[in-house]
C-alpha positions as CSV (number, residue, x, y, z in Angstrom):
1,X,-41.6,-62.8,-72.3
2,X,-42.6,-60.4,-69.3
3,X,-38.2,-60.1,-69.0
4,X,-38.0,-59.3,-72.5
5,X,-40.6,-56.4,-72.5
6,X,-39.1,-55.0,-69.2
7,X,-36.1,-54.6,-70.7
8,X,-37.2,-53.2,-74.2
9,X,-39.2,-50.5,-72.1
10,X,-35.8,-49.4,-69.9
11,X,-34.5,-49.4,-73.2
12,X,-37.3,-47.6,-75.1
13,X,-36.9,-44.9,-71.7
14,X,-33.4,-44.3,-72.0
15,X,-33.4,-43.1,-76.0
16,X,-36.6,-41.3,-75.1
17,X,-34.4,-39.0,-72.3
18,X,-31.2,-39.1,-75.1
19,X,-33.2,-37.6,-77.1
20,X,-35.1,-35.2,-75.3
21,X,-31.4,-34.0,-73.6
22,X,-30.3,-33.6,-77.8
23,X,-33.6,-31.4,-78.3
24,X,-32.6,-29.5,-75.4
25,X,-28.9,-29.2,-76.6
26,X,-30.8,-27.6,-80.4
27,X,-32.5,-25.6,-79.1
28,X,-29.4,-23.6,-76.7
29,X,-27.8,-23.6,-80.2
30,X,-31.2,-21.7,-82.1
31,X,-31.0,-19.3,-79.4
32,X,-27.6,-18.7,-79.9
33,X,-26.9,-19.5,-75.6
34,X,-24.0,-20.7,-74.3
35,X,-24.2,-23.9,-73.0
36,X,-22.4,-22.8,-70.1
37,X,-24.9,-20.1,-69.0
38,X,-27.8,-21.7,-67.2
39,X,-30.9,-19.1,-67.1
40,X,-32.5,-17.9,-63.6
41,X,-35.2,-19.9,-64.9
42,X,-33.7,-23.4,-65.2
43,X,-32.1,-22.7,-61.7
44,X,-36.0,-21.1,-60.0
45,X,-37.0,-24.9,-60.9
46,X,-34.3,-26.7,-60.3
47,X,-34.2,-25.3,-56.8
48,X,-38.0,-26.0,-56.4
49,X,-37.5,-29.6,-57.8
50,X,-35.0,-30.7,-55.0
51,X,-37.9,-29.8,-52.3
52,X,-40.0,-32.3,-54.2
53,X,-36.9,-35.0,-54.5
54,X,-36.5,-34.0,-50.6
55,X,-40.6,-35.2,-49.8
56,X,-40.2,-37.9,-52.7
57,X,-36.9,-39.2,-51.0
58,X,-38.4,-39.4,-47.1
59,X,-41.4,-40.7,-48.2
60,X,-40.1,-43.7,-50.4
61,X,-38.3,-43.9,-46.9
62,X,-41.0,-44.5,-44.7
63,X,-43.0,-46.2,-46.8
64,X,-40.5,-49.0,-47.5
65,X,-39.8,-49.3,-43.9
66,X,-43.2,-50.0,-42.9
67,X,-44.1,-52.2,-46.4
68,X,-40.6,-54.5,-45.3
69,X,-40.3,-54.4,-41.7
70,X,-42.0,-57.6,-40.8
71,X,-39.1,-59.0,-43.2
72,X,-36.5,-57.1,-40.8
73,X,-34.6,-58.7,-38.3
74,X,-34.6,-55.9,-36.3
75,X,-38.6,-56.2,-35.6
76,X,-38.7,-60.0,-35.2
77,X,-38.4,-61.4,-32.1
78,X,-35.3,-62.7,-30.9
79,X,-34.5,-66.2,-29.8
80,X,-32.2,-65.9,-26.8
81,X,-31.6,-63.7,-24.2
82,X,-28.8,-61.8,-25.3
83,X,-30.8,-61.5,-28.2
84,X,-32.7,-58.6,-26.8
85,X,-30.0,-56.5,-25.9
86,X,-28.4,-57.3,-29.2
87,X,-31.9,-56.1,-31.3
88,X,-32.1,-52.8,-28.3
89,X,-28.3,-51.9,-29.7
90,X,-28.8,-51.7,-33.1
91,X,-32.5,-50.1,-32.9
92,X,-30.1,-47.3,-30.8
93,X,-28.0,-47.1,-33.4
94,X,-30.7,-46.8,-36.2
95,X,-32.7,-44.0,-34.0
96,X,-29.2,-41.9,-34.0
97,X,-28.7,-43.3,-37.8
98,X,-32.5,-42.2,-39.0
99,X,-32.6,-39.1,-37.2
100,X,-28.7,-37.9,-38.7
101,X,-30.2,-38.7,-42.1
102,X,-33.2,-36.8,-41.9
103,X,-31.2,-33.8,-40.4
104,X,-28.7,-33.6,-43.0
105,X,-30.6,-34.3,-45.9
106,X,-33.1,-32.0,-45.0
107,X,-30.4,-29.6,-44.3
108,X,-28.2,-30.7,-47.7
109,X,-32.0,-30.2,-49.8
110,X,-33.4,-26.8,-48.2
111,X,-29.8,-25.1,-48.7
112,X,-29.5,-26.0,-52.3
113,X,-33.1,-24.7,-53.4
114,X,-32.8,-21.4,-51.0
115,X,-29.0,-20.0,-52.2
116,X,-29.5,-21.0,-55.9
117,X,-27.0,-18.9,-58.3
118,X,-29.0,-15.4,-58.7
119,X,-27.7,-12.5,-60.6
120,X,-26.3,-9.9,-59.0
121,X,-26.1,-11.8,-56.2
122,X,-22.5,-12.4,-54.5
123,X,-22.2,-15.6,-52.6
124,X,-20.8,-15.2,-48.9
125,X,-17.1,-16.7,-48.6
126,X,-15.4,-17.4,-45.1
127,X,-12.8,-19.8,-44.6
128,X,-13.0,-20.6,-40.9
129,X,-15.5,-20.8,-38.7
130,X,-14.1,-21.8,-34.8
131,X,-18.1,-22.5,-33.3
132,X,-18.6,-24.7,-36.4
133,X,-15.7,-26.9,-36.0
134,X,-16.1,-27.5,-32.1
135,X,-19.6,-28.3,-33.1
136,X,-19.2,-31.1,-35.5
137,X,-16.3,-32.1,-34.0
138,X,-17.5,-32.5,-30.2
139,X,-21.4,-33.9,-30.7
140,X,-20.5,-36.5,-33.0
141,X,-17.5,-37.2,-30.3
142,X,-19.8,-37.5,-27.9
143,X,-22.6,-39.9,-29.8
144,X,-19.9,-42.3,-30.9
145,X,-18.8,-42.6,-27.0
146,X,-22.3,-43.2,-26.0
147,X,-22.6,-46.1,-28.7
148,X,-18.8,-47.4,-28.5
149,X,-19.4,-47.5,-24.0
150,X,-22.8,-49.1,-25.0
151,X,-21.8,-51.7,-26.8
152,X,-18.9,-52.7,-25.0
153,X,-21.6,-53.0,-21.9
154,X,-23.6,-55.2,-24.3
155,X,-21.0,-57.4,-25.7
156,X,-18.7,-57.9,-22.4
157,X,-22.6,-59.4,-21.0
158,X,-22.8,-61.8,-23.4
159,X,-18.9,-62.9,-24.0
160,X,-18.5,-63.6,-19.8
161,X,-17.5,-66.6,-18.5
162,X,-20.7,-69.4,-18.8
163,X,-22.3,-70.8,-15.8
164,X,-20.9,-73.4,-13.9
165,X,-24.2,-75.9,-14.8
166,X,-24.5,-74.6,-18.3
167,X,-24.6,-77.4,-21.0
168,X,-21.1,-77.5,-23.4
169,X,-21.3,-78.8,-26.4
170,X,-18.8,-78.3,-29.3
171,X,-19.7,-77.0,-32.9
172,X,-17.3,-78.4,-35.3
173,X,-16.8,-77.0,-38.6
174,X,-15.8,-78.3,-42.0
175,X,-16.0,-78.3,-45.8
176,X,-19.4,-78.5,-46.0
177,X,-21.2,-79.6,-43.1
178,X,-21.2,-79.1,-39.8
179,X,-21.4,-81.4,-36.8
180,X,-22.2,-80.8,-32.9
181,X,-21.3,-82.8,-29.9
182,X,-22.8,-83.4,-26.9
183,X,-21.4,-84.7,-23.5
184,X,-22.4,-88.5,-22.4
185,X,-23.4,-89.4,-18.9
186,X,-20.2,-88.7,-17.8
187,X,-21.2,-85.0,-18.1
188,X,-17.7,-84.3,-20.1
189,X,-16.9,-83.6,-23.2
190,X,-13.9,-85.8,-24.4
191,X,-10.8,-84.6,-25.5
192,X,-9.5,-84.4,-29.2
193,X,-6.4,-84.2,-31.4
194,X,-6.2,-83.4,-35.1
195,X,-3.6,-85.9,-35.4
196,X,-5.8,-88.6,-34.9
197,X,-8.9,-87.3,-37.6
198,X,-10.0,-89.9,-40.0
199,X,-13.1,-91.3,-41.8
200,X,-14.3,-93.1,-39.2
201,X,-13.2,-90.2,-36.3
202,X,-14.0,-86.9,-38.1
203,X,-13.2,-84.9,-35.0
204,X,-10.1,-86.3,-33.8
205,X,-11.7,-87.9,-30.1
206,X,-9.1,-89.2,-28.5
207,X,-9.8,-92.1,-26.8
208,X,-8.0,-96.3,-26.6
209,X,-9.9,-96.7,-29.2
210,X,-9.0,-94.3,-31.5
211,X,-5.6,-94.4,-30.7
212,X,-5.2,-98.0,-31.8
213,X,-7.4,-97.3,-34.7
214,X,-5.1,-94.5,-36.4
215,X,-2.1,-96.3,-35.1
216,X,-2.5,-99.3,-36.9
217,X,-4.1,-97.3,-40.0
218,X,-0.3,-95.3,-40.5
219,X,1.2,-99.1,-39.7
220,X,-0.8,-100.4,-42.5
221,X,-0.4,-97.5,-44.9
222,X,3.3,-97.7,-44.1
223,X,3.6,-101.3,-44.8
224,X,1.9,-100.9,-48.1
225,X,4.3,-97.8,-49.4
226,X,7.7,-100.2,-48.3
227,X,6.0,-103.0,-50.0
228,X,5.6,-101.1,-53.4
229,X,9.5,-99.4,-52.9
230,X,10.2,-103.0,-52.9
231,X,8.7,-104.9,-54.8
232,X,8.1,-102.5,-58.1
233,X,10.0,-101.1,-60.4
234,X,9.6,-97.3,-60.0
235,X,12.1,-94.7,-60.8
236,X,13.6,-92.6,-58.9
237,X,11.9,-89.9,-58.1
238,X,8.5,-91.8,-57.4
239,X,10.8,-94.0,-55.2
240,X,12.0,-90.9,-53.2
241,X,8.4,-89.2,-53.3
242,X,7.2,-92.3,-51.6
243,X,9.9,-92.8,-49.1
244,X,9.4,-88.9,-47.8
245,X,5.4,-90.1,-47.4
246,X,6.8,-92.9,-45.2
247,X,8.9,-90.9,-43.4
248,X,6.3,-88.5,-42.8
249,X,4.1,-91.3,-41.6
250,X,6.6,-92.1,-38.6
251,X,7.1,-89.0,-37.6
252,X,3.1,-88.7,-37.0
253,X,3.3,-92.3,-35.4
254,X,5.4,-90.9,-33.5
255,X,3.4,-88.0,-32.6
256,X,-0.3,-89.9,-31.6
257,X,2.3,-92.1,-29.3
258,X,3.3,-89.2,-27.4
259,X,-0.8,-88.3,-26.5
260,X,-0.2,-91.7,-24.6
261,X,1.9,-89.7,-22.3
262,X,-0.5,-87.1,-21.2
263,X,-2.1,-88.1,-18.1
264,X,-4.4,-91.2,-18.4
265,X,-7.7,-89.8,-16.2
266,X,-8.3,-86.2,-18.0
267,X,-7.5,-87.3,-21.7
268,X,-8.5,-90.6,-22.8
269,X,-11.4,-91.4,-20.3
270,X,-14.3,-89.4,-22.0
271,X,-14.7,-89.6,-25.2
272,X,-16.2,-92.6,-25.6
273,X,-19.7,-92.0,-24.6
274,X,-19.5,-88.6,-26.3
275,X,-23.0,-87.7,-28.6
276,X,-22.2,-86.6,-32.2
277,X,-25.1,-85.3,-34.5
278,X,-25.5,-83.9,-37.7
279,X,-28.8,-82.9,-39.8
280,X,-30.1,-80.6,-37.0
281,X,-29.1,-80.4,-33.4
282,X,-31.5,-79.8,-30.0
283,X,-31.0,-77.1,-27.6
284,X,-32.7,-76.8,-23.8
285,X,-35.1,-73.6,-23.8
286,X,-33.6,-71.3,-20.6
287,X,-31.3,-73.1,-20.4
288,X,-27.2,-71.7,-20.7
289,X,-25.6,-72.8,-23.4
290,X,-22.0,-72.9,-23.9
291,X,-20.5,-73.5,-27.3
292,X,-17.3,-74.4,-28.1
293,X,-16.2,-73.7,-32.2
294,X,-13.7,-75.9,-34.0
295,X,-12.5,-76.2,-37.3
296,X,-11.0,-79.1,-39.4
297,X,-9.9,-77.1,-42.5
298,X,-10.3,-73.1,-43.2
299,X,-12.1,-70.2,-41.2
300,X,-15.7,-70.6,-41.1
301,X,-18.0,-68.8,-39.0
302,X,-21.0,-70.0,-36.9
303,X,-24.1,-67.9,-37.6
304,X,-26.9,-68.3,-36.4
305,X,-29.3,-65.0,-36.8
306,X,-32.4,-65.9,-34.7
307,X,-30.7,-65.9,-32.0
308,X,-28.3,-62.5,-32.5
309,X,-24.9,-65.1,-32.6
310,X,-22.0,-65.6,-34.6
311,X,-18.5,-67.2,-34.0
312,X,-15.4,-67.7,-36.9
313,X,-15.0,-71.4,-36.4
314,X,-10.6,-71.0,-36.8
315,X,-8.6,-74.1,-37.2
316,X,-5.7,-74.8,-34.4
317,X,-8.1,-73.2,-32.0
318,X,-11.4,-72.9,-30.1
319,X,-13.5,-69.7,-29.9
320,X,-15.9,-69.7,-27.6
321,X,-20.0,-68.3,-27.2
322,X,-22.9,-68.6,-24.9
323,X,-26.3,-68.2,-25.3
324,X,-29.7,-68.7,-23.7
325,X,-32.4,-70.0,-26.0
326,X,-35.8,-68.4,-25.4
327,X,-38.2,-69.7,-27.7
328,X,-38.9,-73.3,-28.8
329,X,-39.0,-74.0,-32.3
330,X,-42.7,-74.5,-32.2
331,X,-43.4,-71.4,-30.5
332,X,-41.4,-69.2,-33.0
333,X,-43.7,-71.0,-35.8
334,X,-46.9,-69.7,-34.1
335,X,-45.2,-66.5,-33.8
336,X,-43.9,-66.4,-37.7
337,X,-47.1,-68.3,-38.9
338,X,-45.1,-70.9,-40.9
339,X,-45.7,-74.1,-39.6
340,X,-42.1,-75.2,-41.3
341,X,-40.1,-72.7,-39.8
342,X,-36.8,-73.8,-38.5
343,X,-33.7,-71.8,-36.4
344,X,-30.9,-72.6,-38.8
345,X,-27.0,-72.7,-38.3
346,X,-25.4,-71.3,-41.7
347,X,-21.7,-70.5,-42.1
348,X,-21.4,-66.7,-42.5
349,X,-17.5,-67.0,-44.5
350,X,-17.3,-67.7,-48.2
351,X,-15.5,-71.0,-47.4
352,X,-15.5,-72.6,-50.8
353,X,-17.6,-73.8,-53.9
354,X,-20.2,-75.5,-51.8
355,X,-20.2,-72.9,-49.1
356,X,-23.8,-72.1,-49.7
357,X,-24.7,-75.6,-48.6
358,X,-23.2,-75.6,-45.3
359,X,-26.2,-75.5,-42.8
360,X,-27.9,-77.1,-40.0
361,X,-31.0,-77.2,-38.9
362,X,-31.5,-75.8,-34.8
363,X,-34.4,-76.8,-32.7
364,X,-35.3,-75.5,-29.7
365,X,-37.4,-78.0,-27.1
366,X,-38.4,-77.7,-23.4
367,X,-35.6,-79.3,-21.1
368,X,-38.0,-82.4,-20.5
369,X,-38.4,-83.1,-24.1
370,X,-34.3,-82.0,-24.8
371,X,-33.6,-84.9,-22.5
372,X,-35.2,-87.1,-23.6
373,X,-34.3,-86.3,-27.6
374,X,-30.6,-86.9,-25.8
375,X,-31.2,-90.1,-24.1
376,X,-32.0,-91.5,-27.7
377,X,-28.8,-90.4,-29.2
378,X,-26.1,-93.1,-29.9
379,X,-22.8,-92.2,-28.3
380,X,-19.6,-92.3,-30.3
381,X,-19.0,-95.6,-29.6
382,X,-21.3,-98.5,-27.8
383,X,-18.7,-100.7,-27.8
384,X,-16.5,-102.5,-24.4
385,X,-12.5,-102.0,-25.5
386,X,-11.1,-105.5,-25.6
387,X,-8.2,-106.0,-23.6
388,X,-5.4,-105.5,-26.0
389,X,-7.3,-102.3,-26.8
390,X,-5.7,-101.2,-23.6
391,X,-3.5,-98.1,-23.6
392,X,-0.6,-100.1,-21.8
393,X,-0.9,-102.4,-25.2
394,X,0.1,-99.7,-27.7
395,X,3.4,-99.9,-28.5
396,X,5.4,-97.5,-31.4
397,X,7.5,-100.1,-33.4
398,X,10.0,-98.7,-36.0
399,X,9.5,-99.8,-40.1
């Protein structure tokens, strides 16, 4: 109901100003003025209207600004230590931004109500002007050098090379959901290879394991197609579709057999005790932490606005990002007074129909309590290979 009214009132308003601008239009016409001509009159108060539209405008201004700004992310505080120099770059910006704005419009309103059109009066015409050119041309020159050097400073800081100790762990993107893994014991993080995603390895760890696994999985799936060419009546085209499937099959059968020729120590040793978590992920407080981004199927990005960061997650590579995280989770709800506040990983790209759903909650614990929260994860397999699991057991057979 309240709706309804709101918009029978807008309505109500605009036939009130059509017909108010038609009563205007009558009465030109009674006293026989062109519609053209516009009286000194009209023009005094237009003039003096656009000094009140110039307060009305500035003030709105301000007052929004201080009504919102605890809704701002420029005045919350930031979650990481890049974060700061992050929030003192843009606040440069918007000081350069506010007081441009300010300047011009005051400029733009106090010249349009002081040389209003006035009989008799002839308005001064020069095409050139030398001063004015170098002026607008070299200040604004010089401003965008200032901000352009400034953040270059800033964002060269927080793209270097991470520490040496500083903890990796990989963000791995996908339609819609996101999942984060953490190094074992071994202190590594494992290698992968897209050839060898499934259901049951989402992010392509390559490991004995997982070799077999896929292996035999394209064995099986290849049996099954022959079997049907076989044994069914099919015509011809479904019996050539299925063929170039099988074909297809061997020549990625082919492929996972020639990871088994990479060398044994830095590719299939790691993976195994690898942490993999979804839901909501933990990160160390000052502590560095180096993220690596991956994607399984289009460009997302990895945004998470708490702490000033943001990556494009780009299948058939990894980006990179470091960060430092400065407040813990339950320090950020004392400081936002909402005891369910939680950092929150979102993807940033309009990645498909459920893009809106693709987020993860971040927390943000003392290293004591991040260790612990790690030494309860389950690694990505708990398992002892048997001993035909052995990579020396793997064999490529033709079908």
């Amino acid at each position: 109901m309240g709706k309804f009214l709101t918009i029978l009132v807008i309505l109500l308003v605009v036939v009130a100003l059509a017909q108010i601008a038609r009563v205007y239009e009558l009465s030109s016409e009674l006293r026989k003025r062109k519609e053209e001509e516009v009286p000194d009159a009209d023009n005094r108060f237009n003039a003096r209207f656009f000094l009140v539209f110039m307060v009305a405008l500035f003030g709105s201004f301000i007052w929004l600004t201080l009504a919102y700004k605890d809704d701002m992310a420029l005045f919350q505080l930031p979650a990481s230590e890049h974060g700061v120099g992050i929030d003192n770059l843009y606040m440069f910006n918007w000081v350069i931004l506010i007081f441009v704005f300010f300047l011009v419009q005051t400029v733009l309103f106090v010249f349009a109500s002081k040389y209003y059109r006035k009989k008799g009066v002839k308005a001064l015409f020069f095409p050139h002007d030398n001063r004015l050119e170098l002026v607008w041309t070299i200040i604004p020159s010089i401003v965008l050098a200032v901000i352009i050097i400034y953040g270059l400073t800033i964002w060269n800081r927080i793209t270097d090379d991470a520490a040496e100790d500083a903890l990796v762990i990989e963000v791995y993107s996908r339609q819609f959901d996101w999942t984060v893994r953490y190094p074992g014991p071994d202190g590594r993080l494992g290698a992968s290879d897209y050839r060898l995603i499934s259901a049951t390895n989402p992010l392509g760890l390559v490991t004995h394991r997982t070799i077999k696994s896929k292996m035999e999985e394209l064995e099986n799936e290849t049996a099954r197609l022959s079997s049907r060419i076989q044994n069914e009546v099919l015509p011809d085209s479904r019996v050539k579709e299925l063929q170039e499937r099988i074909d297809r099959m061997n020549r990625h059968r082919a492929n996972i057999f020639a990871l088994l020729e990479a060398p044994f120590d830095t590719l299939h040793n790691f993976a195994d005790d690898d942490i993999l978590v979804r839901g909501e992920f933990v990160l160390p407080k000052n502590r560095e932490v180096k993220m690596l981004f991956r994607s399984q199927d289009v460009i997302h990005s990895a945004y998470m606005p708490h702490f000033r960061a943001q990556m494009n997650t780009v299948p058939g590579m990894t980006t990179t990002f470091k960060l430092t995280p400065t407040v813990t989770t339950d320090s950020m709800r004392l400081v936002q007074k909402n005891p369910e506040f939680n950092y929150v990983l979102l993807c940033n790209k309009v990645c498909g129909a459920a893009h809106y759903n693709m987020q993860m909650a971040i927390v943000v614990e003392e290293e004591a309590a991040f260790e612990q929260w790690l030494s309860e994860q389950r690694p990505f397999y708990e398992g002892k290979d048997d001993e035909d699991e052995t990579i020396e057991n793997i064999t490529l057979t033709e079908n």
